[in-house]
N, C-alpha and C positions, 0 to 999 in steps of 0.2 A: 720626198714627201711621204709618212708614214700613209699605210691603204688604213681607209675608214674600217675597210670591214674586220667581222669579228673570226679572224683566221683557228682553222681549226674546229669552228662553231657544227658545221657541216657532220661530221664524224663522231663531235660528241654528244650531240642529239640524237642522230641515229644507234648513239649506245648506250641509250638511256639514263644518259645524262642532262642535270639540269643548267643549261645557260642563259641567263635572263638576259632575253632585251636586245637575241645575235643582231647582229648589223651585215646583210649579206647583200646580195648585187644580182638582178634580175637578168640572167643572160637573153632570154625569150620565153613566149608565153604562145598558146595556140589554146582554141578553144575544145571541148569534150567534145568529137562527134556523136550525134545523136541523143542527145538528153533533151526533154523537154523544155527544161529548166537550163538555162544557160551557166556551161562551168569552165572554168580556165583552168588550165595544167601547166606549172609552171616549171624551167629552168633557172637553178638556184647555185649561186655559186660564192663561198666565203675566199674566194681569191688564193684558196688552195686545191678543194676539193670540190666539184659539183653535186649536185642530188636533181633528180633527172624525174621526181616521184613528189612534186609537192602541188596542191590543189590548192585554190583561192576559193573559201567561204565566198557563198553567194551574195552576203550581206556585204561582199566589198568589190562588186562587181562594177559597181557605179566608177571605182577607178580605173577601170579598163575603158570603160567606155568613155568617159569624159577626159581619156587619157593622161590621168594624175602618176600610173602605171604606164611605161615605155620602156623599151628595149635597153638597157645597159641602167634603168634606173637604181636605184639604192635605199632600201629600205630597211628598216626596221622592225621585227617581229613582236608586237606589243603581247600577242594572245595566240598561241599554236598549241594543236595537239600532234603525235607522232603514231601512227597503228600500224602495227607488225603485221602484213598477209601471211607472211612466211619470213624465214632466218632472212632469207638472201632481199626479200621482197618489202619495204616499208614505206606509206604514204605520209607526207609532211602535210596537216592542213591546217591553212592559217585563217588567224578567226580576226586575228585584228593587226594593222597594223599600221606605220607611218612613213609618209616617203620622204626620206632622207635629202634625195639630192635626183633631179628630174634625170630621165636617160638623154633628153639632146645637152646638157649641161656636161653630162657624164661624157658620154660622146665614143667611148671602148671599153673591151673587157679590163679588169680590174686584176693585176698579179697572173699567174700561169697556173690556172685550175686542172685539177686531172679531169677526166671522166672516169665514173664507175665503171672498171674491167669488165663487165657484165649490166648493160641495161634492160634485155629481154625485149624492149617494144622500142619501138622509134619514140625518140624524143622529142620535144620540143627545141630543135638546131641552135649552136651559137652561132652559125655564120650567117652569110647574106641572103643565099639559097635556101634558108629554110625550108623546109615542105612544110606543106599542109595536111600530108594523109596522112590518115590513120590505119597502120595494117590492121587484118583481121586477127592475128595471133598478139595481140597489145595486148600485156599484163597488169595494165593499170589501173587497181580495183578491183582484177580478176575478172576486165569486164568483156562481153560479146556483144554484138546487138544482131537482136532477135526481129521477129518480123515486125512486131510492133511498133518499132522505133528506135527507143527509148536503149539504153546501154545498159543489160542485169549480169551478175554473174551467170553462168552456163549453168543448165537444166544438169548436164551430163555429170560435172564435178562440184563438189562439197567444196566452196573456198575455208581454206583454213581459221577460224575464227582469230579477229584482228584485235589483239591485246594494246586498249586505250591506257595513252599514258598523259594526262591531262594537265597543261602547267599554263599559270597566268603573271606574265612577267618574269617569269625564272621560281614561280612559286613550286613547292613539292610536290611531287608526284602522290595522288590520290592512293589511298590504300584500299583494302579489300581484294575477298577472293574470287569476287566473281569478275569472270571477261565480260566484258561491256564493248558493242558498236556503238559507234557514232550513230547518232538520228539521221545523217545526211548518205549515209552509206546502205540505207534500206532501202533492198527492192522486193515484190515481189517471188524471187525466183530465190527466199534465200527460206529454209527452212528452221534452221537452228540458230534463234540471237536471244540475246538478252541484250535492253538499252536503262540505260540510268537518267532521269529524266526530270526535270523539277515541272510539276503543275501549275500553270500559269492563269489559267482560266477555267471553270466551269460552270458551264448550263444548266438551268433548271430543268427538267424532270419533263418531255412534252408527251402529250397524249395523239394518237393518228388514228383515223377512221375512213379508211376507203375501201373501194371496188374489191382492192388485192384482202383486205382485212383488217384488222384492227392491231396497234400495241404503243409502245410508249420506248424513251430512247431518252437518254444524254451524252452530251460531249463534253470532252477537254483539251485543251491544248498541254504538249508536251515539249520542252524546252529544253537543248544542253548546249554545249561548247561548241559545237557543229552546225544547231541547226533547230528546227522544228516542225513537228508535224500533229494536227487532230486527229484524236482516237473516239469514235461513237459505243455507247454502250446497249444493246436494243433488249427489250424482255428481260428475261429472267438472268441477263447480264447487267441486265441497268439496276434491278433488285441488287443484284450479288457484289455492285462495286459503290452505287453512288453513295451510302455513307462512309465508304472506307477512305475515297478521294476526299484530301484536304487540298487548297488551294497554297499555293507556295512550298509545300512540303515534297521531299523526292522518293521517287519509288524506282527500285526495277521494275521491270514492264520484258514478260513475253511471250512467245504463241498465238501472236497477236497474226489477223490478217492484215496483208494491205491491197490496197487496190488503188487505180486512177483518182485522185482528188477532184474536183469542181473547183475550179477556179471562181466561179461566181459566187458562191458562197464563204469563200475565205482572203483573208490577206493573205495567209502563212507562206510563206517561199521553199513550199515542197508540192512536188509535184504526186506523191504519195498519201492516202490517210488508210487507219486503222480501224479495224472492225474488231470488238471483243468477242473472243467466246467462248465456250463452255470449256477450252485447254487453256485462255490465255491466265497468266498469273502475272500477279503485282502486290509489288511487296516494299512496305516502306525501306527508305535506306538510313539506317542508322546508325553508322559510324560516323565520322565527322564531315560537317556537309561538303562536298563538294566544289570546286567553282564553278558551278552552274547559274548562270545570269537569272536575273527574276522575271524580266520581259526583253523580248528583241524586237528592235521594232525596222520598219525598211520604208522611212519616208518618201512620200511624193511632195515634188515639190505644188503649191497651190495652184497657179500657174499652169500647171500639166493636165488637172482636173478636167479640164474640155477637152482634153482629149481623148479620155474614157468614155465611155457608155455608160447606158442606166443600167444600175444595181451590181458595178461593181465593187465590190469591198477593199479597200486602201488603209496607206497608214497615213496621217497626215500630222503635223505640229507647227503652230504658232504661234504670236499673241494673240488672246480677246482686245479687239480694236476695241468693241463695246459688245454690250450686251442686251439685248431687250428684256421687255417685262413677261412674268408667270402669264400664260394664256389658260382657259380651257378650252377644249377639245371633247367634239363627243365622235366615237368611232360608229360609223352607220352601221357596222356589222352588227352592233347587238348593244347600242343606244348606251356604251361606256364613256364616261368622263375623263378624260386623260390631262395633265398638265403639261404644258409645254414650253422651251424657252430657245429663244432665237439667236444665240451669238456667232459674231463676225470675230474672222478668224483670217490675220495676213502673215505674211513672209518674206523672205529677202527677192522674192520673182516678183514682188511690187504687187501681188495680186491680191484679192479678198474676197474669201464665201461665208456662208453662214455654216454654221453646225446648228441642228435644231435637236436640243434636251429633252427626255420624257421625263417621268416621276417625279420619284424623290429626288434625282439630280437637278431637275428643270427647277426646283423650289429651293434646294440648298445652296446652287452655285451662288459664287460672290467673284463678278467680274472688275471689282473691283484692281487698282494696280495693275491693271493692265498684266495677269499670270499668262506663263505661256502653257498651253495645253497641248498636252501630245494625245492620241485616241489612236488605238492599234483597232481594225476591222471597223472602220465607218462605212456608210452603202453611199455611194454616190446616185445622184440624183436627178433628173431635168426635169424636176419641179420648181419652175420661177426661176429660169436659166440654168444654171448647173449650183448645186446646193449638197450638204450632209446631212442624213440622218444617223444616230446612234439607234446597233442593233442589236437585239438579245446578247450576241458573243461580242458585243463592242467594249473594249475597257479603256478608261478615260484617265489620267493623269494629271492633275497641275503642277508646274514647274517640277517637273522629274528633275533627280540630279544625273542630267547625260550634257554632252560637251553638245551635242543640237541647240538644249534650251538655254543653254549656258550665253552660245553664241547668238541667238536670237533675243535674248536679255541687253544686251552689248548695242548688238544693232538697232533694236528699237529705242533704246535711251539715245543716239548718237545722232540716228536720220530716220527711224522709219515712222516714229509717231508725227513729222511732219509730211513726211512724201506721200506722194497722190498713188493713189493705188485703184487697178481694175478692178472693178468689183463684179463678181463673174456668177451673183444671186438678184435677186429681186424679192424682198423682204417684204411683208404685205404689214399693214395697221399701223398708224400714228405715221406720225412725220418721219420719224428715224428709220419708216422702211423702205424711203427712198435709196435703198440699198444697191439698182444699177445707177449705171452711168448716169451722171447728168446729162441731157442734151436741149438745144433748143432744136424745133422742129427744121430748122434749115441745115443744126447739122449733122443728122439725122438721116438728111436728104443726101446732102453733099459726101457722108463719109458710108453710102452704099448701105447702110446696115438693112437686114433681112437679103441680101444679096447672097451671103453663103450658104455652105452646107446647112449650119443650124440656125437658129433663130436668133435674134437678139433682142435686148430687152434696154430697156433706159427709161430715166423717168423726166416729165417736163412740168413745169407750172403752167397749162394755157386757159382758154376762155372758150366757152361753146358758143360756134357762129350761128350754125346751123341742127337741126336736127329734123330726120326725114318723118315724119307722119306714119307715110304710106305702108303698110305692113309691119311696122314696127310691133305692132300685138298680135297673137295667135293662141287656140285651144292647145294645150298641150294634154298629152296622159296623164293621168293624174298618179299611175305607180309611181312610188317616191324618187325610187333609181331612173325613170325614163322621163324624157321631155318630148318626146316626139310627137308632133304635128300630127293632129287626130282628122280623121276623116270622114265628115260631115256624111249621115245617112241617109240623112233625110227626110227620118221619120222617127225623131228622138232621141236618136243613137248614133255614137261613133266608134268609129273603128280606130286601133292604133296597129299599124302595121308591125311593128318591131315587136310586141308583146303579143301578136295574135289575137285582139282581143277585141270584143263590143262593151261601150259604157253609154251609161247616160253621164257619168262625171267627165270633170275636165277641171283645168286648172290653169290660169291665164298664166302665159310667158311675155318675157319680153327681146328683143332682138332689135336694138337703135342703131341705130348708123348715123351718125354726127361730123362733122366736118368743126375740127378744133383748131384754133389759132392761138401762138404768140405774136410779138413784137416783128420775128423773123420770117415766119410762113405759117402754111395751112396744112393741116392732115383732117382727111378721112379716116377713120375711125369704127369698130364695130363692139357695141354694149352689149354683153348679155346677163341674164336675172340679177344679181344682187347691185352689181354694180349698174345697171342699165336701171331700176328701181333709186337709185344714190342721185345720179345723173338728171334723173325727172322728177324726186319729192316726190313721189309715192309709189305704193307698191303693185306689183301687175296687177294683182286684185280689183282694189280702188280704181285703175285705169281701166280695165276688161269694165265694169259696174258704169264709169263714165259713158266707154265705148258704146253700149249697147243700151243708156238708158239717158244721158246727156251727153251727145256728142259736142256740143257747144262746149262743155266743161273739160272737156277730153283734149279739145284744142288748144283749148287755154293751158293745161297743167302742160300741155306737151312747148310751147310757145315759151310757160314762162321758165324753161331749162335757158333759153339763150341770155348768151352775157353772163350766165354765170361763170364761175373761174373753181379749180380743183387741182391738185397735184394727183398725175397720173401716171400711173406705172405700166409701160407697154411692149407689146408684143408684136414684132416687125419679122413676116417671111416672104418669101417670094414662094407661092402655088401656085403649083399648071393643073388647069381643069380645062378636059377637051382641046386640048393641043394650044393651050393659052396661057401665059405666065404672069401673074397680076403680082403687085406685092399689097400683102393683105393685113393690115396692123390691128390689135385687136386691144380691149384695156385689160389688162390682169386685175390692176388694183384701182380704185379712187377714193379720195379722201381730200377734205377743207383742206384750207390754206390757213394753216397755225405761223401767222405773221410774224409771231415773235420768233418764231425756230426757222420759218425764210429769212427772218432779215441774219440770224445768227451763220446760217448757212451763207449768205452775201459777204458778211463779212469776212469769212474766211477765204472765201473765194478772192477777194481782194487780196487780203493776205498773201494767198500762193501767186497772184499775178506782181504783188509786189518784190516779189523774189527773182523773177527771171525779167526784171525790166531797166 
């Protein structure tokens, strides 16, 4: 049986030649000691010759991990570049590729590959014993690691600049006379680069005023074959570059600094970003463009979302399940009107969150057709369970042409617009923001929720049995931002602890505590202001006025909440206060019972039970 692979391919890449599409065979792989950012070093072998010097793009890490990538696998190089360290010294790094044929299917090496007479650092072994270590003299990158961690070239020697030769499926090697690094190949420690780079994004213009001083700064994303990293522009570098940056347009880029990136504040999968200044230069490229991608993007699945923290920034893409209506918004900071729009967003992990739109986006979107949206830098959220916002550096897509949305297209027309999906937000206003889980109050009970780490959220249709009286109203501060329980003086005045302060104002709050029932059981319950005003017909005001001038009438308004019925959106944790663990449920949302959109919601519910019975 002839060998798949593409024999020979090995040797003529390495001599700059172009081979589209080689077909080679993964003898092992081990990971980069020391990088922040996790990198794979691969053994690569075309079933004649080995190459002992080839990296996996980070953007295809996910096959290592979810081992699509194994030991004797067989792949295909859809997207690689090749950089010269030195004559004897070249790294193969692949930017895309396909796995041929899995390594337990393979099962052995493939043909009688040489090794390179000369590897210089321990490689990644074809045999069983492979090691794991990495010596300190490994040439790979030219790289050391320093105390830091992290793997830079040596302070002591000038690595040779690495002559990129850029090919997408066997396409021709990029012209021009300048050398150009890879974006994925910048450390710190390296003084002399020039990178070729297409602009993917850029910031407006922001102004800063503290302690340290005053100035202004933008950013851009920079994008190539390899990789990506943000560059800030601050002062009289943000004057000197932001009308020369055009977005999608490529430029060299150098002189740049770099330093540690924040992860919190970006997607991008470099562990590096760039500071401009008064040496760096950047200069459009205008010979013929390049293959430089226009966005890269490194999706999470939805699914995954809980298991981030607040204000991490992600990539995410899926269908618009649906979409809600244009809200406005006014921001307390400084009494601005904002529009906004709430669409739900699921995936093949069976799960669903909301993305919530500002501006113009939040007004023009048409979630019609169920488009798939991809959003590169969304901020995650534990606002009303785990949720998205889009943020200044967030850029939005519908139905990009990439094989993700391709395949998300497919699935939803097949199975996914009927299958039940978690829904991992709690959407507030109108009926359609019964956005968590359904539950009835028993099973609620029954399936532990507030039991974990985080909260959980679910919504119910029930009926007020009870509601407590006793303390349910209190003076509050009357500062707009504070509600805290004012302290009676005694002689016209009150005090508010938390603001430091004496008033004779005050401003009635409300705090109910309700005992709700369905069909199945009872929950306790805690209301506070709008929705605790929703819950009793009227507002603390009107009730504080009852309170203290008809208490007869104060009874009655509170009395006639029972029996009423509401779809309510809650919040289930278990808190230990003084060595005691209570689970303490609260309401997020309430709102009528829009009968015609319950019984539409039963129906369907019938529907999916009609499937599995």
């Amino acid at each position: 049986m002839a060998s798949p692979l593409t024999g020979g391919a090995v040797e003529r890449i390495l001599n700059g030649e172009t081979v589209e599409k080689p077909v080679l065979q993964v003898l092992n792989f081990k990971p980069i000691a020391g990088n922040t950012t996790d990198r794979y070093r691969l053994l690569l072998s075309d079933g004649v010759k080995c190459h002992t010097y080839a990296m996996l793009g980070t953007q295809l890490n996910s096959k290592i991990i979810d081992k699509e990538i194994e030991r004797f696998a067989v792949v295909q190089l859809d997207k690689y570049m090749c950089n010269t360290i030195s004559p004897e010294k070249k790294i193969l790094i692949i930017l895309e590729l396909t796995v041929i044929a899995n390594g337990a299917d393979v099962g052995s090496k493939l043909g009688n590959p040489a090794m390179p007479s000369s590897t210089g650092a321990a490689a990644p072994s074809d045999g069983d014993g492979a090691s794991n270590r990495t010596p300190a003299s490994s040439e790979f990158a030219a790289l050391v690691k320093p105390q830091g961690g992290a793997q830079f070239p040596a302070r002591s020697t000038q690595p040779a600049p690495m002559q990129s030769s850029f090919r997408s499926g066997g396409g021709p090697t990029s012209g021009g006379d300048v050398v150009v690094l890879p974006i994925c190949s910048l450390t710190p420690y390296q003084n002399k680069w020039t990178i070729r780079a297409r602009v993917t994004n850029k910031s407006a213009i922001r102004n800063w005023n503290n302690a340290r001083g005053e100035g202004k700064l933008f950013s851009m994303d920079l994008l190539d074959e390899s990789g990506e990293i943000r560059a800030t522009a601050f002062n009289a570098e943000c004057d000197r570059f932001y009308d020369l940056v055009e977005v999608n347009k490529v430029y060299y880029i150098s002189r740049a600094n770099l330093k540690t990136a924040n992860p919190k504040f970006s997607s991008l999968k470099n562990e590096f970003e760039m500071s401009f200044t008064q040496e760096t230069a950047m200069t459009p490229c205008e010979e013929a463009a390049p293959h430089i991608p226009t966005l890269q993007f490194n999706f999470i699945p939805i699914r995954r979302l809980q298991d981030f923290g607040a204000d991490k920034v992600v990539d995410v893409i899926g269908v618009c399940k649906d979409a809600g209506t244009v809200q406005t918004v006014v921001r307390r900071a400084n009494n601005q009107e904002l529009k906004k729009r709430d669409i739900s967003l699921v995936d093949k992990s069976s799960a669903e969150v909301s993305l919530t739109l500002w501006g113009d986006q939040a007004e023009t979107f048409d979630g019609s057709n169920n488009p798939v949206i991809a959003v590169k830098g969304v901020r995650v959220s534990d606002f009303n369970g785990v949720s998205l916002s889009m943020i200044g550096a967030s850029q939005l897509q519908v139905n990009p042409d990439i094989p993700e949305s391709h395949a998300l297209i497919g699935w939803y027309s097949n199975e996914g617009a009927s299958l039940q999906t978690q829904a991992l937000s709690v959407r507030t206003g109108g009926f359609e923001g019964a956005g968590a889980s359904w539950k009835h109050l028993s099973e609620a009970k029954s399936q532990q929720l507030g039991f974990g780490d985080r909260p959980d959220y679910f919504s119910c249709k029930a009926s007020v049995a009870i509601v407590r009286k006793e303390n349910c109203l209190y003076k509050a501060c009357p500062a707009e931002k504070c509600n805290k329980k004012l302290v009676n003086l005694e002689n016209g005045l009150y005090r508010c602890e938390k603001c430091n302060e004496q008033t004779s104002e005050f401003k009635w709050r409300l705090i109910v505590s309700a005992h709700l029932c369905d069909f199945s059981a009872g929950q306790w319950v805690t209301c506070f202001g709008a929705e605790a005003e929703q819950l009793l017909g009227n507002t603390a005001a009107e009730l504080g006025g009852f309170f203290e001038g008809d208490h007869e009438r104060f009874e009655e308004a509170v009395n006639d909440a029972a029996f009423r019925t509401f779809i309510f959106k809650l919040r289930t944790k278990m808190e230990t206060y003084n060595d005691e663990s209570r689970l303490k449920t609260s309401v997020v949302s309430i709102s009528p019972v829009n009968y015609v959109d319950y019984t539409k919601k039963l129906l369907k519910d019938i529907a999916e039970f009609e499937k599995v019975l």
